[in-house]
C-alpha positions in Angstrom: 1.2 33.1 7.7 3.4 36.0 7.5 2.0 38.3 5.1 5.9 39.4 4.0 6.8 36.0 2.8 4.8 36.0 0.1 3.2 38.7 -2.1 -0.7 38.2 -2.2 -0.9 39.5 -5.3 1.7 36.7 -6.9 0.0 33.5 -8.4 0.6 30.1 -6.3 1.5 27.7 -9.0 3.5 28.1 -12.7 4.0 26.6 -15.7 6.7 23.8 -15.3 9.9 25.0 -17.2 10.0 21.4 -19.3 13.3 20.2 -20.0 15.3 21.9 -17.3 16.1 20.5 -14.1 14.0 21.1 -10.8 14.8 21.3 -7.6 13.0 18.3 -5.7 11.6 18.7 -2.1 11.0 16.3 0.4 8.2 15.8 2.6 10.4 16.9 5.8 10.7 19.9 4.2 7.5 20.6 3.3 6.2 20.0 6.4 9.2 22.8 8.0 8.0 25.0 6.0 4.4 24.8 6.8 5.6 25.2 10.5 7.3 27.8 10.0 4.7 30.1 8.2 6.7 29.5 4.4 3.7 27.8 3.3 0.1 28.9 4.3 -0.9 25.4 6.1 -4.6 25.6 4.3 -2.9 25.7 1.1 -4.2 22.4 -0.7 -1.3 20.8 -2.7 0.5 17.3 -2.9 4.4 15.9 -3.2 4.8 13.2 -6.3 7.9 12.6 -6.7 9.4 15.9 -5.1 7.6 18.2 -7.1 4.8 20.0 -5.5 1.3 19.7 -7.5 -2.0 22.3 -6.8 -5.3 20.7 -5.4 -8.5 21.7 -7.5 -10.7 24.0 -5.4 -13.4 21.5 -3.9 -17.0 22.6 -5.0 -19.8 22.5 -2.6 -21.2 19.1 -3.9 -17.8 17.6 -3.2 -17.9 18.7 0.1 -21.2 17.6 0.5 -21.1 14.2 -1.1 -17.8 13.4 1.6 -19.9 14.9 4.4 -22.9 12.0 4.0 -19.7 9.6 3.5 -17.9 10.4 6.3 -21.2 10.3 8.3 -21.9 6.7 6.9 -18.3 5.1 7.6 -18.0 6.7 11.2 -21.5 4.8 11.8 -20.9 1.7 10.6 -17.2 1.3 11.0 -15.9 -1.6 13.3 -13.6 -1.0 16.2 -10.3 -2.4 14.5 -10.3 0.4 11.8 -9.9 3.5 11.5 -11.2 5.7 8.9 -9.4 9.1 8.4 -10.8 12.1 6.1 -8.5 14.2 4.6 -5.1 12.6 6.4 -1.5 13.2 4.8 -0.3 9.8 3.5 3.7 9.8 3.5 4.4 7.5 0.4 8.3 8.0 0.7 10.7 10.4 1.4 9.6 12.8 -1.8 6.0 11.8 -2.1 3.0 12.4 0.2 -0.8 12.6 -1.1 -4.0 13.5 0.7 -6.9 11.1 0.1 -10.5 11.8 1.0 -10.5 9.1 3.2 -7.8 6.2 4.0 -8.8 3.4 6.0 -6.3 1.4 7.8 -6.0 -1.0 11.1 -6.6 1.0 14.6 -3.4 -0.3 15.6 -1.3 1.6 13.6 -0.6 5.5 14.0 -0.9 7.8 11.0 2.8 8.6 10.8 3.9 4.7 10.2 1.6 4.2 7.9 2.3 3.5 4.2 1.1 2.0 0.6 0.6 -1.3 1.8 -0.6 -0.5 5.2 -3.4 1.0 3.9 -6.7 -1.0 3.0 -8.6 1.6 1.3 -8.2 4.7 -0.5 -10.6 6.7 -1.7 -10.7 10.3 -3.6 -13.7 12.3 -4.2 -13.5 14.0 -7.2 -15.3 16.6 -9.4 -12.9 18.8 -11.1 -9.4 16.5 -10.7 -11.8 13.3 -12.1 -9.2 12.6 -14.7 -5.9 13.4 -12.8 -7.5 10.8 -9.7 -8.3 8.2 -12.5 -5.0 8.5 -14.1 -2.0 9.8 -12.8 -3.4 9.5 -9.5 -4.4 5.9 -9.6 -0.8 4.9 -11.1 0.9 6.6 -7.8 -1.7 4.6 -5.2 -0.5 1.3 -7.3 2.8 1.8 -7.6 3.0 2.1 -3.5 1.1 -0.8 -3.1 -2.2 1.0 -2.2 -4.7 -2.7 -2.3 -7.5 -0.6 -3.1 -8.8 3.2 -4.4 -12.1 4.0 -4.9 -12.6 7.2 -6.6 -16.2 8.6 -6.2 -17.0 10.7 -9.6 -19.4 13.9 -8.0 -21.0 14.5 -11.0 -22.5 11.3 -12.1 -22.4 9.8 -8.8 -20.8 6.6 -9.8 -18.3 4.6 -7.8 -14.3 3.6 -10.0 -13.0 0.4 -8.2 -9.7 0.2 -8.8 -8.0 -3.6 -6.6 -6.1 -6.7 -7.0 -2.6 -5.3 -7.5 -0.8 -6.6 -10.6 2.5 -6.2 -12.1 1.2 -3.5 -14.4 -0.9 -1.7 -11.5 -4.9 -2.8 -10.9 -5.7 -5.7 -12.5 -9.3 -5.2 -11.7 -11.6 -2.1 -12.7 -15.2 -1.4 -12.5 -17.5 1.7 -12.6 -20.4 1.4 -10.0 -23.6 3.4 -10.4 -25.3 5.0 -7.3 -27.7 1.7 -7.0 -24.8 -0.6 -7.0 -23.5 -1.8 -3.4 -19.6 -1.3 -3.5 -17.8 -3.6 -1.2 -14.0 -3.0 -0.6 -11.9 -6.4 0.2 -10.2 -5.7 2.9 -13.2 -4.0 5.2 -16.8 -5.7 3.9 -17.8 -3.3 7.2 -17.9 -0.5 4.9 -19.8 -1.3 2.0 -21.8 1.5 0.5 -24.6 2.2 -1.7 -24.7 6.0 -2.8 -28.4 6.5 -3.9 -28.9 5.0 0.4 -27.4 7.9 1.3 -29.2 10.2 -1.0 -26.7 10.6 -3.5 -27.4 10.7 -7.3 -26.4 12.0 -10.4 -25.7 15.7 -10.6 -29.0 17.4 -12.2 -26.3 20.1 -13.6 -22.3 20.2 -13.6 -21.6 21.9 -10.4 
């Protein structure tokens, strides 16, 4: 990035001014402005609704944790799927997110994919536990997302959020690290957490 663009010594995010009007982006240009050096292309963020929202930092047990899952889904996954870590999933014109993983048919390319093209979602989440369980979870629904998992780092539990309703997931459980979790749409890929070595946090981290 061009080190005149921005001054490093400005923060990256504000207060919203509440009440007045905002200027909404899309994700075309977001993505222009990340080409051209605007926007640092590491810079962790996502588009809801046009407005641009801060990632939490990820701590090294996040990392971790979607290391030993990634390892795991690339081993066992079936030749009709794909599983992607970290992709950019283009909701709509104003709205992309970035899920720790997103699984979706090998026939499709990541650029046409969308809500209901995707089979699973899943976030991995320590510090942005509540945002992915809320907020988060209502945005995945609303697009038609038929499944999110959200894996909580600390506890090492598994939230199953499926079975779209009108009012979002009609269906919600919280799976400890012994429990198998089993998504609907790709049995392939069930996981147990404690088989991979995962358990509850001795400590926050």
């Amino acid at each position: 990035m061009n080190p005149h663009l921005r001054p490093s010594d400005l923060p990256l995010s504000t207060q919203a001014a509440e009440g007045m009007p905002r200027r909404c982006w899309t994700v075309a240009e977001i993505e222009e402005m990340v080409r051209v050096g605007i926007i640092d292309e590491d810079e962790r963020f996502e588009l809801i609704g046009g407005e641009v929202v801060p990632m939490s930092p990820k701590g090294a047990r996040h990392e971790w944790i979607k290391i030993e899952l990634n390892r795991f889904f690339q081993r066992v996954a079936p030749t009709h799927l794909s599983i992607a870590p970290e992709t950019t999933l283009r909701l709509d014109a104003r709205t992309f997110v970035e899920p720790d993983f997103c699984v979706f048919r090998r026939d499709l390319d990541l650029k046409s994919l969308d809500g209901s093209s995707v089979l699973l979602a899943i976030e991995v989440a320590d510090s942005s536990l509540n945002y992915d369980k809320g907020r988060k979870i209502g945005i995945y629904a609303a697009y038609g997302v038929r499944e999110v998992w959200v894996v909580d780092v600390i506890r090492a539990t598994i939230w199953v959020h499926r079975r779209l309703g009108a009012s979002g997931y009609a269906e919600t459980a919280e799976l400890s690290s012994s429990e198998l979790a089993t998504p609907m749409l790709a049995p392939e890929l069930a996981v147990r957490l404690s088989d991979l070595g995962i358990g509850p946090a001795a400590e926050p981290v």
